[in-house]
N, C-alpha and C positions, 0 to 999 in steps of 0.2 A: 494427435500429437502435432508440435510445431517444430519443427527441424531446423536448427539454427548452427551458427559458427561459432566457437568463445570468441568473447567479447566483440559479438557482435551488438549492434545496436537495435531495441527492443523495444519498439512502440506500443502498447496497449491503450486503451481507454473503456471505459465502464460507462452504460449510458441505463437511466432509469427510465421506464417506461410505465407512465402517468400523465393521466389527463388534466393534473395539477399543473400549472404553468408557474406557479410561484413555490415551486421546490426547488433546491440546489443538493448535488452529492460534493461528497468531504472523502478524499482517500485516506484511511486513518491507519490502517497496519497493514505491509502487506509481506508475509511470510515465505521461505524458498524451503523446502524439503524435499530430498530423495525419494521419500515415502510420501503415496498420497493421501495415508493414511493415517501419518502420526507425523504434526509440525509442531514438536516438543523434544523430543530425543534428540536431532540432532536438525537440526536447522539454520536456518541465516537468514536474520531481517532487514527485510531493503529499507521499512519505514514501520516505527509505532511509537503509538498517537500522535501521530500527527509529526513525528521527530524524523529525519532522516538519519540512517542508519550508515547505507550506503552511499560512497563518493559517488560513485556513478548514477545514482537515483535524480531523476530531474521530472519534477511537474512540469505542465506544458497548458499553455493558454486554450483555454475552450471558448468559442465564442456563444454555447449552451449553458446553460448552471446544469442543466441534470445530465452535462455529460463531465468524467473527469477523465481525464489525458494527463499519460506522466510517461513515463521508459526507465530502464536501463542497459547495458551490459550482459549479455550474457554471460553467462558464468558454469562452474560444475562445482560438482561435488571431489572426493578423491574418485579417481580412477575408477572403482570397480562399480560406482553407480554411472549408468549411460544416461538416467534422466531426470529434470530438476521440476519440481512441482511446484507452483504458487498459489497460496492460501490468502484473498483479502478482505480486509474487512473494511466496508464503507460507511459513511452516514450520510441518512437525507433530513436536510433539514429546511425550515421556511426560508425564502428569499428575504434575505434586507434582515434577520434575527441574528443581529450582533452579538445577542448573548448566549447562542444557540453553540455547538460545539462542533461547526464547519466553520466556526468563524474567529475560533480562541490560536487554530494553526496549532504549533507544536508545545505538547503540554507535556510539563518534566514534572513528575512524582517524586516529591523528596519523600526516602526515608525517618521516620520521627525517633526520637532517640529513643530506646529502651533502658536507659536510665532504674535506678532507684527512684 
């Protein structure tokens, strides 16, 4: 466990580890649950796909591609939970593939009508 202060401020970074030199990672959802067992029942998303969620969520310049760097704010749950778990989900993708899905940034899903 990492033992922090509300809203304190919350450095992470994800680093891939490949002898691929033309990979890059893509922070893509990254989920907060009481439970580190179940990030569905009752959750808070700091970012998905590629969307930010939360105000306080901020990327941060890597001067690696297969490393990403982002933060935010510590945070809690109500009261009687003392601990907050993070669930993310990454992608690796080729360097310089613009059409690849580290490179599209924040992708919004429209609903399609269910019409007659």
């Amino acid at each position: 466990p990492y033992y922090v202060a509300l809203n304190q401020n919350l450095f992470l970074q994800a680093s891939l580890h490949n002898s691929d030199p033309n990979l890059v990672v893509f922070v893509d959802t990254c989920v907060a649950s009481p439970d580190p067992n179940n990030f569905r029942t009752l959750a808070y998303q700091l970012i998905r796909s590629g969307c930010v969620k939360d105000p306080t969520y901020s990327s941060y310049y890597s001067p690696y591609s297969e490393v990403a760097r982002f933060g935010f704010k510590a945070f809690s749950f109500v009261r009687r939970y003392s601990s907050v778990y993070l669930q993310c989900e990454l992608v690796v993708c080729r360097y310089n593939d613009y059409s690849s899905r580290c490179y599209q940034g924040c992708v919004r899903r429209f609903k399609r009508n269910a019409g007659s």
